[in-house]
Backbone as JSON, one array per atom type, in Angstrom:
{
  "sequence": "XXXXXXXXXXXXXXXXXXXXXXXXXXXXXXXXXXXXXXXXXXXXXXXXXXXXXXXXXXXXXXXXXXXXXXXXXXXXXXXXXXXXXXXXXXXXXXXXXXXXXXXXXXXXXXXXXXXXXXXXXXXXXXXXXXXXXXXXXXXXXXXXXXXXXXXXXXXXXXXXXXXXXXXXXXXXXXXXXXXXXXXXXXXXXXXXXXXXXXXXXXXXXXXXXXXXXXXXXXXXXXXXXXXXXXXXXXXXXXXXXXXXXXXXXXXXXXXXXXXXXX",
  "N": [[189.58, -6.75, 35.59], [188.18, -6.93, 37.89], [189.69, -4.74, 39.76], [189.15, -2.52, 37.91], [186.02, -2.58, 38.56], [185.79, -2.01, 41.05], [187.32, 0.61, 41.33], [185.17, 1.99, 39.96], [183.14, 1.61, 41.41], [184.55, 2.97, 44.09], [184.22, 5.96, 43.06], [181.7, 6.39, 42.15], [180.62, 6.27, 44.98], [181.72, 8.39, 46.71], [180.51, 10.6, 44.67], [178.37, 10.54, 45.44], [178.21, 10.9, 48.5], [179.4, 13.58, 48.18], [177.45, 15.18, 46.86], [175.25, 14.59, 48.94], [176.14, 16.04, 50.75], [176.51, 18.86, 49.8], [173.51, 19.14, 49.4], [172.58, 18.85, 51.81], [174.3, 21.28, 53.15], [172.85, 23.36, 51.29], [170.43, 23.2, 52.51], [170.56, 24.32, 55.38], [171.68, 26.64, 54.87], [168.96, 27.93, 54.04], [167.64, 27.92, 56.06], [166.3, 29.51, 59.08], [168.53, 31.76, 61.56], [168.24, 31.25, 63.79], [167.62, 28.82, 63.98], [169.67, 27.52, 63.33], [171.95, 25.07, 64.71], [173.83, 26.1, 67.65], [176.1, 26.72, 70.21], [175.19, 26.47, 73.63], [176.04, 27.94, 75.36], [176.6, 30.29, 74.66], [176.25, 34.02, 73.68], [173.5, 35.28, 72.07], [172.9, 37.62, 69.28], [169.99, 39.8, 68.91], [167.75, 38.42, 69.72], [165.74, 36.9, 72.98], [167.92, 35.92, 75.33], [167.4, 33.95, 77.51], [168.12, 32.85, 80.96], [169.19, 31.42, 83.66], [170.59, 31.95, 85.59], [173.1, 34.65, 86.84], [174.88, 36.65, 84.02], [177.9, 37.35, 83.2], [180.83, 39.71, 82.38], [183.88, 40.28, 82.29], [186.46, 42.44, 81.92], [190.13, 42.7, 82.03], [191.79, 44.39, 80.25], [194.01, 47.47, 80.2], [192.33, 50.18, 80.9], [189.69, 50.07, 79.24], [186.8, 49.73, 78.28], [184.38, 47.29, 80.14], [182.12, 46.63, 79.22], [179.54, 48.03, 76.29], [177.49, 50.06, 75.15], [175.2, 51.43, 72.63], [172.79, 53.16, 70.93], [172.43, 54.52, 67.71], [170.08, 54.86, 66.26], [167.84, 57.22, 64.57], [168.77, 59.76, 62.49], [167.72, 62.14, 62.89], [166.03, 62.21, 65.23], [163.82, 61.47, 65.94], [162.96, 58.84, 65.92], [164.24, 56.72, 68.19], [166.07, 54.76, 70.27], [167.35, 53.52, 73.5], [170.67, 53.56, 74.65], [171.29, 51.43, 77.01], [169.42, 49.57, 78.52], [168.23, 48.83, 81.62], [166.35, 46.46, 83.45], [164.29, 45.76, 86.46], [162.1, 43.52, 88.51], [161.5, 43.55, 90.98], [163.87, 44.68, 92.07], [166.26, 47.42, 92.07], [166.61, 48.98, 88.58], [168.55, 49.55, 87.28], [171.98, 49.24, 88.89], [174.98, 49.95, 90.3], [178.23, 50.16, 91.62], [181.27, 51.79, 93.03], [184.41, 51.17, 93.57], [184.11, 49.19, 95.87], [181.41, 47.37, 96.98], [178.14, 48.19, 98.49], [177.22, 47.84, 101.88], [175.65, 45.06, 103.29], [174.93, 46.2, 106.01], [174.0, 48.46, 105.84], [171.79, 48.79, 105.21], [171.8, 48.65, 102.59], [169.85, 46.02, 100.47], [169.1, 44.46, 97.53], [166.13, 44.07, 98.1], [165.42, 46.5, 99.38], [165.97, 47.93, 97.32], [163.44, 48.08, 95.52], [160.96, 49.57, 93.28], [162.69, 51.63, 92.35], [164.62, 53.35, 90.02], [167.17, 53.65, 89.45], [170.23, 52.87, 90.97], [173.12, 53.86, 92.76], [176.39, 53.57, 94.12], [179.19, 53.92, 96.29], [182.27, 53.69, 98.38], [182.79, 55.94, 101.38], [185.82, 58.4, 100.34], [187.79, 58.68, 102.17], [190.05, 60.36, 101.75], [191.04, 63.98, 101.64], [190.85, 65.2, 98.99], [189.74, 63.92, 97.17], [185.78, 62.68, 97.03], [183.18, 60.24, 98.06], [181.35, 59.73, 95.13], [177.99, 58.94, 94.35], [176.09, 58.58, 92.67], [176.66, 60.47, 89.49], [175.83, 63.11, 87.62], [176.76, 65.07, 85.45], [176.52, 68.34, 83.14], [176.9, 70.45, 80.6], [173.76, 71.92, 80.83], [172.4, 71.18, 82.56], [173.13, 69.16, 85.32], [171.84, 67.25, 86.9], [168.67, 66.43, 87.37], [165.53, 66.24, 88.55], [162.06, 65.41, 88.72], [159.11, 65.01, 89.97], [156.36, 64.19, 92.23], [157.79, 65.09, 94.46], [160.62, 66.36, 93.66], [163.78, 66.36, 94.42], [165.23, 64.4, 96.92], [167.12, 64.76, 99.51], [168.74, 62.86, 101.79], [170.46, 62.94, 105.08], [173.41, 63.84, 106.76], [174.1, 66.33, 105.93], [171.9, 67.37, 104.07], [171.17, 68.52, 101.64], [173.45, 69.85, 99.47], [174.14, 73.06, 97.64], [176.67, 74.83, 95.74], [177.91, 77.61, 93.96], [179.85, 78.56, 91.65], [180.02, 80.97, 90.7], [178.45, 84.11, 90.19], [176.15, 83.31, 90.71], [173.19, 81.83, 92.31], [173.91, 79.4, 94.97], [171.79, 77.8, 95.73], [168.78, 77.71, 93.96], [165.93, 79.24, 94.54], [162.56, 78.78, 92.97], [159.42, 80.15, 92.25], [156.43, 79.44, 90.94], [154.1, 81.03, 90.68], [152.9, 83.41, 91.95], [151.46, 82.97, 94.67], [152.71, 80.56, 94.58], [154.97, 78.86, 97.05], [158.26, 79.4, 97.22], [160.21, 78.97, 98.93], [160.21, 76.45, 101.85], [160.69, 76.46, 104.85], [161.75, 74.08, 107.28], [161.89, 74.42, 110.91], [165.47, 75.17, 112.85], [166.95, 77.6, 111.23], [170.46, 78.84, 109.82], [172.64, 81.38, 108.83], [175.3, 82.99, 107.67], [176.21, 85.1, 107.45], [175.55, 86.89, 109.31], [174.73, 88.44, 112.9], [176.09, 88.96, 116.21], [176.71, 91.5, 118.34], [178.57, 93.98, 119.99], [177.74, 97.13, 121.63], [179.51, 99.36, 123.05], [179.86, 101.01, 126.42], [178.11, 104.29, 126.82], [178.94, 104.83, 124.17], [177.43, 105.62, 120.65], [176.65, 104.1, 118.8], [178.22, 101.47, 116.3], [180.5, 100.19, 114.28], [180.44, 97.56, 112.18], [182.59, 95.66, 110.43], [182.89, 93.32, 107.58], [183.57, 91.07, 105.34], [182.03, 91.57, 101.46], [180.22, 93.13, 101.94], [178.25, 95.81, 100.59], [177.31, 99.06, 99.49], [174.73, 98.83, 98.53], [173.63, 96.66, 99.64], [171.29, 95.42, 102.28], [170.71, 95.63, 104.99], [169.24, 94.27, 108.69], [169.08, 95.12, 111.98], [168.79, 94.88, 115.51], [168.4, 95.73, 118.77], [169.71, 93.5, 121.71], [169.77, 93.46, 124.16], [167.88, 95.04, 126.96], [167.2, 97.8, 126.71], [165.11, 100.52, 127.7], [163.79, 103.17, 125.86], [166.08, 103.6, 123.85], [166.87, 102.58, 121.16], [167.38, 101.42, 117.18], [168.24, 103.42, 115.22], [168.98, 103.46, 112.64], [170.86, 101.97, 109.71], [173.73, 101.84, 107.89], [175.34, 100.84, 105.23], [178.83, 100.52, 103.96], [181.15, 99.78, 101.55], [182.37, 96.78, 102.28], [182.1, 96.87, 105.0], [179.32, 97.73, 107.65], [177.79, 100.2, 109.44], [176.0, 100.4, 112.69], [173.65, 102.38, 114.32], [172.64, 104.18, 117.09], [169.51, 105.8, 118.53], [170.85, 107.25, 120.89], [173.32, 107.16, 123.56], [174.31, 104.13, 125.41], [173.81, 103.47, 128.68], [175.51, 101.07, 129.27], [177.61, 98.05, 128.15], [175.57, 96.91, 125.15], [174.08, 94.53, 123.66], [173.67, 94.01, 120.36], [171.84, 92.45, 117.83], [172.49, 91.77, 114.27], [171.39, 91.56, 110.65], [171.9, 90.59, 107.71], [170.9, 90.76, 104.49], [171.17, 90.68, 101.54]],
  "CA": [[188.18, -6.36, 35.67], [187.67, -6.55, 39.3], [190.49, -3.6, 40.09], [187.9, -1.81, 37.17], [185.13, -2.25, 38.76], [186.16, -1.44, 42.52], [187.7, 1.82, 40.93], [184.37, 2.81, 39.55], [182.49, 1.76, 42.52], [184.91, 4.35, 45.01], [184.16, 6.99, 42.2], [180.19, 6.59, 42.85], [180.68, 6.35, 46.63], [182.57, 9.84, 46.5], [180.11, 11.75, 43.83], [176.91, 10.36, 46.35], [178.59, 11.86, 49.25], [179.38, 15.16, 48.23], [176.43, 15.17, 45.93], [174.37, 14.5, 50.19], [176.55, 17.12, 51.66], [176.44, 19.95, 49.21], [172.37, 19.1, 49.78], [172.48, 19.72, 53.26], [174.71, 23.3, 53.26], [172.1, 24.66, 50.78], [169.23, 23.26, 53.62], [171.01, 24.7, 56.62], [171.03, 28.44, 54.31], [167.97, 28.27, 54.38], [167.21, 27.63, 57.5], [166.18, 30.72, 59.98], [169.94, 32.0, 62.23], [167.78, 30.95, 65.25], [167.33, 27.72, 63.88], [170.69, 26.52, 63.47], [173.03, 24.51, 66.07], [174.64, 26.77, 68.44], [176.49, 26.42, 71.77], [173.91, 26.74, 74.46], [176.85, 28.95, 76.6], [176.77, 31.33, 73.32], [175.33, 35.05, 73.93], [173.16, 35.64, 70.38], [172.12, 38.92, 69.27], [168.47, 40.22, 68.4], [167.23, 37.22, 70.75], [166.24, 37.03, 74.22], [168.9, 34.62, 75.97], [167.14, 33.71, 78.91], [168.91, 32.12, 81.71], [168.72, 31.32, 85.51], [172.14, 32.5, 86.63], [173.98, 35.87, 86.18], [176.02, 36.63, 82.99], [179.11, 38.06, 83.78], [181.76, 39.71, 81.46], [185.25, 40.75, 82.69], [187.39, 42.84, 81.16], [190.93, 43.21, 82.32], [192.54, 45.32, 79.61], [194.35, 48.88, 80.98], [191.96, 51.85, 80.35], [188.98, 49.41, 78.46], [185.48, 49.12, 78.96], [184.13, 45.94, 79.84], [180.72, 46.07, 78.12], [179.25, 49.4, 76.25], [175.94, 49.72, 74.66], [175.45, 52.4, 71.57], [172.11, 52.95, 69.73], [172.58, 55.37, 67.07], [168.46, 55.94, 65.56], [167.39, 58.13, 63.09], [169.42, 61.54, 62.27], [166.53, 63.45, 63.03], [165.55, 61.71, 66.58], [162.64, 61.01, 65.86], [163.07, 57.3, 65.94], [165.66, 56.43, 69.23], [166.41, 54.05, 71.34], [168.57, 53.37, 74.78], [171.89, 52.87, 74.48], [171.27, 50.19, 77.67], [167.96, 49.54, 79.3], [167.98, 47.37, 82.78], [164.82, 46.56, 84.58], [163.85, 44.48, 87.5], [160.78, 43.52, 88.7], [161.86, 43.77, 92.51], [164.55, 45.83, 92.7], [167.01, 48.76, 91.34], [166.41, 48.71, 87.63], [170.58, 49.12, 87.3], [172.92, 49.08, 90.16], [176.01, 50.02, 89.42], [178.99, 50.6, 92.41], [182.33, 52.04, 92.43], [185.53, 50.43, 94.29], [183.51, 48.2, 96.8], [180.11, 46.56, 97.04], [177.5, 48.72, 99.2], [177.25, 46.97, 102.83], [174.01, 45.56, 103.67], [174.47, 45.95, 106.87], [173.8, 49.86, 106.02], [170.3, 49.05, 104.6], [171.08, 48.37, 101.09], [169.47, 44.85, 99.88], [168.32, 44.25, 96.49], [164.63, 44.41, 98.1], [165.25, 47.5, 99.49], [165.69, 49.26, 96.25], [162.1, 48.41, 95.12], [161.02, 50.66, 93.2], [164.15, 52.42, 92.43], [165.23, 52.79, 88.61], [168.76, 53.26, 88.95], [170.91, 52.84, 92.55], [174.76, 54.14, 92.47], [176.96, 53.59, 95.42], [180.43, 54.47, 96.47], [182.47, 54.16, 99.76], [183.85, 57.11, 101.3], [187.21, 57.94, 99.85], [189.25, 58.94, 103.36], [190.83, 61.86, 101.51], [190.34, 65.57, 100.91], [191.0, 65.78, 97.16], [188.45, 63.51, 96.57], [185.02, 62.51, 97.95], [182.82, 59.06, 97.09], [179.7, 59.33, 94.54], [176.77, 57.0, 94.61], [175.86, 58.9, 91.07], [177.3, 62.21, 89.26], [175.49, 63.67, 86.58], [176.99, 66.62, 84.16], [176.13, 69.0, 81.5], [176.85, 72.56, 80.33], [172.91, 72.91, 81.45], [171.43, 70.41, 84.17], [173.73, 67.96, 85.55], [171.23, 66.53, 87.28], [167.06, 66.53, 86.86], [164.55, 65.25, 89.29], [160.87, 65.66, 88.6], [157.98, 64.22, 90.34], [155.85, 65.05, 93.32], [159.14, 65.64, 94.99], [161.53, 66.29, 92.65], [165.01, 65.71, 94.85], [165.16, 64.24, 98.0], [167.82, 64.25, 100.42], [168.88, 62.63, 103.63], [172.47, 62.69, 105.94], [174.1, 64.76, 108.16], [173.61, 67.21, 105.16], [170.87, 67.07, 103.23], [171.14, 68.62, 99.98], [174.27, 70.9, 99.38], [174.14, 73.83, 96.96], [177.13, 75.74, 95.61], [178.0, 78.09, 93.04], [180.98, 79.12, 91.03], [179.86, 82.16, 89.91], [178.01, 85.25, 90.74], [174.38, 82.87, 90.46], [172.88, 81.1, 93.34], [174.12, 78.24, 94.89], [170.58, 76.78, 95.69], [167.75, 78.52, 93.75], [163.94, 78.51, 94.58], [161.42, 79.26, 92.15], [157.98, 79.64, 92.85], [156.02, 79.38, 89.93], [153.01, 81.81, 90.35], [153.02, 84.59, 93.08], [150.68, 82.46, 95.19], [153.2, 79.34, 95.43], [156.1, 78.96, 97.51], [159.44, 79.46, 96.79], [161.24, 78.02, 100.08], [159.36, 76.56, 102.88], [161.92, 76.0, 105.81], [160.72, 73.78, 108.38], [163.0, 73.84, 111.44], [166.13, 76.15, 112.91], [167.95, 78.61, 110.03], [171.48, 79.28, 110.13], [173.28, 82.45, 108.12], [176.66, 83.04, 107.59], [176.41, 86.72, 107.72], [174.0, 87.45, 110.37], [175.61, 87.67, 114.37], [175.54, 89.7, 117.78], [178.11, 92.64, 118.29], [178.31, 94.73, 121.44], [178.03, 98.36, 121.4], [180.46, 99.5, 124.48], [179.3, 101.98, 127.24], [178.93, 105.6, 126.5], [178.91, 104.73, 122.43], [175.99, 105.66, 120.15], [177.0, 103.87, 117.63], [179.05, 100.43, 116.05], [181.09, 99.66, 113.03], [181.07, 96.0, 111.86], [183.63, 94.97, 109.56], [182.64, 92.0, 106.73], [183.43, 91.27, 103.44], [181.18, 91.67, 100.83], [178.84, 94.19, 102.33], [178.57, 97.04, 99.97], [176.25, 99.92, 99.82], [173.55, 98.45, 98.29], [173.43, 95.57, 100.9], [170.03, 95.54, 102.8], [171.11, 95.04, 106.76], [168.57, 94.71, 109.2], [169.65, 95.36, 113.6], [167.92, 95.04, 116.6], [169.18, 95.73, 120.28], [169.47, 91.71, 122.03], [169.49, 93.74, 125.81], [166.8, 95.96, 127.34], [167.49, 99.4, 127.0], [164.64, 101.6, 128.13], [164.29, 104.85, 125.78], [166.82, 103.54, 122.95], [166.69, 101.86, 119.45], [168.41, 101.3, 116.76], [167.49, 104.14, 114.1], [169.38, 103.7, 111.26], [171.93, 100.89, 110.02], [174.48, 102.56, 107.27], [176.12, 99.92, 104.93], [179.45, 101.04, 103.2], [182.12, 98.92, 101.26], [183.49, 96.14, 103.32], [181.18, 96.98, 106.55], [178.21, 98.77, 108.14], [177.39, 100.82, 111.24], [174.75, 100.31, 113.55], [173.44, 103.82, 114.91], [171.46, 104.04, 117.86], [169.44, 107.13, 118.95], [170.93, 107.63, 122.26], [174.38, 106.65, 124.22], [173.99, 103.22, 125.84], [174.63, 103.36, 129.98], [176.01, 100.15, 129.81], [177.35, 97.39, 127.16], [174.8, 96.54, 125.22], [174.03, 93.31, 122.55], [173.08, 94.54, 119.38], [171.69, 91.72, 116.63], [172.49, 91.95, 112.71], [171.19, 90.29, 109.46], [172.26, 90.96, 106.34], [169.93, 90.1, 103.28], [171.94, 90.27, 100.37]],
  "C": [[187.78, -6.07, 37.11], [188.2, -5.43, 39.96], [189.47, -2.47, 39.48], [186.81, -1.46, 38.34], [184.67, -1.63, 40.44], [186.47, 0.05, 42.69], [186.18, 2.64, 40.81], [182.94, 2.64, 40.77], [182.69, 2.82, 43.46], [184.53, 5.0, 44.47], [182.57, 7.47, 42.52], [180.02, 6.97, 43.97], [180.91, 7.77, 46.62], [181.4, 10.63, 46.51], [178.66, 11.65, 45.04], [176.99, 11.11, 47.5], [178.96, 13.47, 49.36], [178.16, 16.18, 47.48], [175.0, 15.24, 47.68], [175.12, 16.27, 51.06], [176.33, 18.44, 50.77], [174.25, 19.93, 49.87], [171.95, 19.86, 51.39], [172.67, 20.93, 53.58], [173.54, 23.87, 52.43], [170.49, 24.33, 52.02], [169.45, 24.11, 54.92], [170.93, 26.18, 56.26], [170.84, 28.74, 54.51], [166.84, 28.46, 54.82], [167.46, 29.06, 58.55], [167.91, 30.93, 61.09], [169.83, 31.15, 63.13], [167.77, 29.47, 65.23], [168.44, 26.65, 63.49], [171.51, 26.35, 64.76], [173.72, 26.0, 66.45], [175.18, 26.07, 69.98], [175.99, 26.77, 72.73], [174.34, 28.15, 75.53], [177.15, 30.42, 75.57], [175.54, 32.59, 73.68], [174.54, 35.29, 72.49], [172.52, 36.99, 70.97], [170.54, 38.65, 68.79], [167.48, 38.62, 68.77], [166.78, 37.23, 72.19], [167.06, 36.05, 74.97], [168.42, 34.8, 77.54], [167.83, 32.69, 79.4], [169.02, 32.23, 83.22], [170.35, 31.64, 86.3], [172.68, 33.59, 85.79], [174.92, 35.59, 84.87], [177.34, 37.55, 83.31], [180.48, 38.21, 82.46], [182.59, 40.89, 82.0], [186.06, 41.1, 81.52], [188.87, 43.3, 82.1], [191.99, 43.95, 81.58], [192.6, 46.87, 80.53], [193.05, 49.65, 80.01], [190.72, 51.04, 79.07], [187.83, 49.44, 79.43], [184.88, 47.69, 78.91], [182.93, 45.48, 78.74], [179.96, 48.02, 77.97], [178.01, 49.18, 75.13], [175.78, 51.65, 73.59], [173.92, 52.06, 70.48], [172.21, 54.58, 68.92], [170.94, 55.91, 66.45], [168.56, 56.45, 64.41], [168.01, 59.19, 63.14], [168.74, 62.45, 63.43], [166.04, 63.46, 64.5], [164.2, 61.61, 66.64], [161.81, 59.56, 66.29], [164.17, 56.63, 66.75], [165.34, 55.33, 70.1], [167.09, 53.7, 72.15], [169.49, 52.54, 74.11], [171.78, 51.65, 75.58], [170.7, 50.65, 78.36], [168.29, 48.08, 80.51], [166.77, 47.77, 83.26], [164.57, 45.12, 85.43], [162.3, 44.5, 88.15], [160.83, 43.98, 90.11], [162.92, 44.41, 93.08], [165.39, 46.74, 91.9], [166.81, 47.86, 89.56], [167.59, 48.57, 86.95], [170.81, 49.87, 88.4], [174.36, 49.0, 89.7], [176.78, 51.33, 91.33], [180.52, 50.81, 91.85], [183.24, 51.33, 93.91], [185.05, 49.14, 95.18], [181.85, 48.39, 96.6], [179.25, 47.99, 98.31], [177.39, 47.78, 100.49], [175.9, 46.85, 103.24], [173.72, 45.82, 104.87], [174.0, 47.64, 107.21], [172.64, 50.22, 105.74], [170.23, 48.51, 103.52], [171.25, 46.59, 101.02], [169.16, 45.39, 98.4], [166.61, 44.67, 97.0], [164.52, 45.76, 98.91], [165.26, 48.54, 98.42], [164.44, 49.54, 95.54], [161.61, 49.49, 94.49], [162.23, 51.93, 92.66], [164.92, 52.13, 90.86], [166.75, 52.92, 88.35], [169.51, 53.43, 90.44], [172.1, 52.89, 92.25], [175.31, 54.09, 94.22], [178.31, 53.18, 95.32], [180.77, 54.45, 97.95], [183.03, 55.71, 99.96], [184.9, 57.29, 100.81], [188.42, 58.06, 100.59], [189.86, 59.54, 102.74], [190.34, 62.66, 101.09], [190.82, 66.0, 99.77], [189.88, 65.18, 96.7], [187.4, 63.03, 97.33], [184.2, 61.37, 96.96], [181.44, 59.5, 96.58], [179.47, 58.68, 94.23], [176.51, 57.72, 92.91], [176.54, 60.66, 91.13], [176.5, 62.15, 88.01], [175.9, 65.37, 86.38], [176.7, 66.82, 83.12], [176.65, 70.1, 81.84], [175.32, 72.85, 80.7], [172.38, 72.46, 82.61], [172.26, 69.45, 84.02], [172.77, 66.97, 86.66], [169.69, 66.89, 87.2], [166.24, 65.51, 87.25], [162.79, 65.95, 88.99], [160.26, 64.47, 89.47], [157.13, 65.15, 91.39], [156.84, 65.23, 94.42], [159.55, 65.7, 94.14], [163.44, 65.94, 93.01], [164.56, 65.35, 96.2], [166.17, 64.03, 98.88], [168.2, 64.23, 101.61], [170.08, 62.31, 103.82], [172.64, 64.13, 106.51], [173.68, 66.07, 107.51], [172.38, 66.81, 104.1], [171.05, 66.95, 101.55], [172.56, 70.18, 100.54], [174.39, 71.54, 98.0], [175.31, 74.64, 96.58], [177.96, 76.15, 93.83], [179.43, 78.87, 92.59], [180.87, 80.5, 90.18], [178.93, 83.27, 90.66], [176.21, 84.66, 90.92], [174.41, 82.04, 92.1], [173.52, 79.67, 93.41], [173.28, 77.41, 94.89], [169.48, 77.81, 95.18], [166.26, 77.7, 93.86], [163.44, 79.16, 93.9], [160.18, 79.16, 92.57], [157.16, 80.03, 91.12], [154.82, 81.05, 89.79], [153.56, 82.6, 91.84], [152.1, 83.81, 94.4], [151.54, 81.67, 95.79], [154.75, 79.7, 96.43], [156.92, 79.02, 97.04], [160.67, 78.64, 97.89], [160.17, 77.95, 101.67], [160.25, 75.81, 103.9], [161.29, 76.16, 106.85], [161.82, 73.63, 109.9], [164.2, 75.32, 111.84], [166.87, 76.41, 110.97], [169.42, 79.03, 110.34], [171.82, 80.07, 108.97], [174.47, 82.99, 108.42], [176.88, 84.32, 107.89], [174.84, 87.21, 108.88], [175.18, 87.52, 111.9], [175.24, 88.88, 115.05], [176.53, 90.04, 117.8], [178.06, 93.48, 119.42], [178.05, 96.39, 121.35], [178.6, 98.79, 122.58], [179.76, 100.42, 125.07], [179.68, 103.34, 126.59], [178.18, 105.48, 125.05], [177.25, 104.97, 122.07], [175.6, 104.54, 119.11], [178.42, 102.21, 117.47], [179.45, 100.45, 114.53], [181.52, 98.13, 112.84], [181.54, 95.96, 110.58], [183.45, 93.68, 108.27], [183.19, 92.3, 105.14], [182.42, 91.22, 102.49], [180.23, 92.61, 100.79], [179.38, 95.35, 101.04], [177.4, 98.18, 100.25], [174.74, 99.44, 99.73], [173.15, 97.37, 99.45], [172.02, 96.19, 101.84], [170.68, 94.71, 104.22], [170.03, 95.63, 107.97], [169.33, 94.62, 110.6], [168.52, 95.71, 114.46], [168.8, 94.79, 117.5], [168.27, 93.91, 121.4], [169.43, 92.61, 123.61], [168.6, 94.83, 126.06], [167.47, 97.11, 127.38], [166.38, 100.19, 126.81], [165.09, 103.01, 127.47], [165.59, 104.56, 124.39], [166.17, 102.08, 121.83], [167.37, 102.43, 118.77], [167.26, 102.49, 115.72], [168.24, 104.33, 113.04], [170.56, 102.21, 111.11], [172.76, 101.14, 108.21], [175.48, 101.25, 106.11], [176.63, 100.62, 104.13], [180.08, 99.67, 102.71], [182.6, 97.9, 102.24], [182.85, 96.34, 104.99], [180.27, 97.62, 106.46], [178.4, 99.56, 109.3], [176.19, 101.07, 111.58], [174.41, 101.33, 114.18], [172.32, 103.61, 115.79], [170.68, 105.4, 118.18], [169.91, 107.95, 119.88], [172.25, 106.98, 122.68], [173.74, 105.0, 124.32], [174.47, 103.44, 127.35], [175.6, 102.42, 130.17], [176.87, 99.15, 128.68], [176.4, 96.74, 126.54], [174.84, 95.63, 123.91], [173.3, 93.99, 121.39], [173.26, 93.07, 118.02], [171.73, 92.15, 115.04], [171.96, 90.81, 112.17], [171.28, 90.98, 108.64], [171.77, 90.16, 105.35], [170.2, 89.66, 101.93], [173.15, 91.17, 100.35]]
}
């Protein structure tokens, strides 16, 4: 009897316990995601995980991204949202360098970017195959697109460099209405095809040599030394050069200025 009744005692014990735990899993259910145990060092989605020190995620796989961000929306685009949104209250909204860190001793802080919704930076690369960008933007139509009350701005040895692979401008100005500007250049001008040529003693006349010139070419000339009684009266552009015609010999050698317009 007592083996009996010890038997049917464990048997109770048992059915009470799994009879408490089955209770619990259907409470925990249906219980909110947010509201069950997690590991405090655990990133959750559709949450904000606030936290007082950087998150940091390393990837060392070959040829892998470490972290990539993908919102897909509505078909239609109607209904979109950023694939990955940063924002700071005090400085670059994302910051994002290539091979090495920016040096602050070049300017850049965090509180210098103020203001500033996205900051890219790159060292030089010390070779001529390649050169370092702070940002690159491409497309087949605008690889890059600045609007505002400036719309680009740049500063260094060069400013802003323009060039073109094709028969179109390397830097184009638009002026919107006939009224506004189109290029307002504050400062010396330099031109690649423009220069000072001699016309020798005796001569009426010069032939300069260039590539590109063709007939149509618009070349303007003026005499750079005093000559009393002479000017330039005509300026002839053929294939591959022009000639500068003066009305009269020259007594002496004399400096004759070109510019060529297009």
């Amino acid at each position: 009897m007592a083996d009996e009744a010890a038997t049917t005692r464990s048997r109770r014990a048992l059915l009470t316990a799994a009879a408490g735990a089955a209770g619990a899993l259907a409470a925990s259910a249906a219980l909110p995601l947010t509201a069950m145990a997690h590991d405090a060092q655990d990133v959750q989605k559709e949450v904000d995980n606030a936290t007082t020190a950087t998150t940091t995620i390393t990837n060392s796989g070959l040829a892998s991204t470490a972290l990539a961000g993908a919102a897909t929306g509505d078909v239609n685009d109607t209904d979109v949202g950023y694939g990955v949104q940063g924002t700071s209250l005090h400085g670059a909204g994302v910051f994002g360098w290539s091979v090495s860190a920016p040096d602050p001793l070049d300017g850049f802080t965090p509180t210098n970017t103020n203001y500033t919704g996205v900051f890219g930076g790159a060292p030089t690369s010390g070779t001529n195959t390649v050169f370092g960008t702070g940002v690159w933007g491409t497309s087949g139509d605008v690889g890059v697109l600045g609007t505002g009350d400036t719309g680009v701005y740049g500063i260094g040895s060069i400013g802003v460099i323009g060039e073109s692979v094709s028969a179109a401008a390397g830097v184009q100005a638009i002026a919107q209405s006939s009224t506004d500007l189109a290029l307002d250049v504050q400062g010396k001008v330099r031109f690649s095809r423009s220069g000072r040529s001699t016309i020798p003693t005796g001569k009426s006349s010069l032939k300069v040599t260039l590539a590109g010139v063709s007939s149509g070419s618009r070349i303007f000339a003026v005499l750079h030394t005093n000559r009393p009684g002479r000017w330039v009266s005509a300026v002839v552009p053929v294939t591959g050069s022009f000639t500068i015609y003066l009305n009269t010999t020259v007594p002496g050698a004399t400096y004759v200025a070109w510019f060529i317009l297009n």
